[in-house]
N, C-alpha and C positions, 0 to 999 in steps of 0.2 A: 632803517635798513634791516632786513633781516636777519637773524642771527640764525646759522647755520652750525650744525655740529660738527664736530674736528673732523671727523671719519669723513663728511662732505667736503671739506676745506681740505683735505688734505688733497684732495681729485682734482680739483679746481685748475694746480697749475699742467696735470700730466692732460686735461681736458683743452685748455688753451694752447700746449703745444699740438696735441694732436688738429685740434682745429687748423693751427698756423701751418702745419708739414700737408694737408689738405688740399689747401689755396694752393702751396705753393708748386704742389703735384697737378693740381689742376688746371691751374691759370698761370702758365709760366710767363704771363705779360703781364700780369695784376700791376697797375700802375704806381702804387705806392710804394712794392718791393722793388721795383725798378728804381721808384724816386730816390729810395734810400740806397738802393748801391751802385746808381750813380754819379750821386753828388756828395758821397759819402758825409754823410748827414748822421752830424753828433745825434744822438736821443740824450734826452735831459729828462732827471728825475722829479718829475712836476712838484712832488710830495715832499722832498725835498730843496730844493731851489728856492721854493717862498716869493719869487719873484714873476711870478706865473698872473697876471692879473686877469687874465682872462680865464684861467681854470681857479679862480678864488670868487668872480662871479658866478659861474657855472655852478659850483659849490652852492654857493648864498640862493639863486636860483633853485638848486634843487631843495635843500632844506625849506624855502617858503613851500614850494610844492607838497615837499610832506607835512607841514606845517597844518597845509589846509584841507590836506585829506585825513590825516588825524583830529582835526576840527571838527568837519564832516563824519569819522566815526562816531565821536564823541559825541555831539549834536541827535545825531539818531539813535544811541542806546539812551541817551537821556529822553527823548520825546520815547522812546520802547518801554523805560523804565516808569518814566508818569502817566504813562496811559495804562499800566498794567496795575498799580498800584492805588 
């Protein structure tokens, strides 16, 4: 993942509510906000719960993925590096 500097992370959350007050000016039927108020539907802290097994796949999922495209960088400055040298 990228690592971004604090001065960017710090925008990050006034960026996703601006995004979320958006939708909800916009799309006053957006189907999800509906879903959640009303069925009033707990949110659970995936990150914390630990019990998440389908977001601990997804997880594993994305790490191979970056796995094989830092492979793939890796692979190409090495054939960059032996053909220059």
């Amino acid at each position: 993942m990228p690592n971004y500097p604090i001065r960017k992370q710090r925008r990050i959350p006034v960026a996703c509510c601006a995004v979320h007050n958006f939708i909800r000016m916009q799309s006053r039927n957006d189907t999800l906000f509906q879903q959640f108020e009303d069925n009033d539907v707990d949110v659970v802290d995936e990150e914390s719960s630990g019990a998440n097994q389908e977001g601990e796949n997804m997880h594993l999922n994305d790490d191979n993925v970056m796995n094989d495209v830092r492979d793939h960088i890796a692979g190409s400055m090495w054939l960059d590096y032996v053909n220059n040298n």
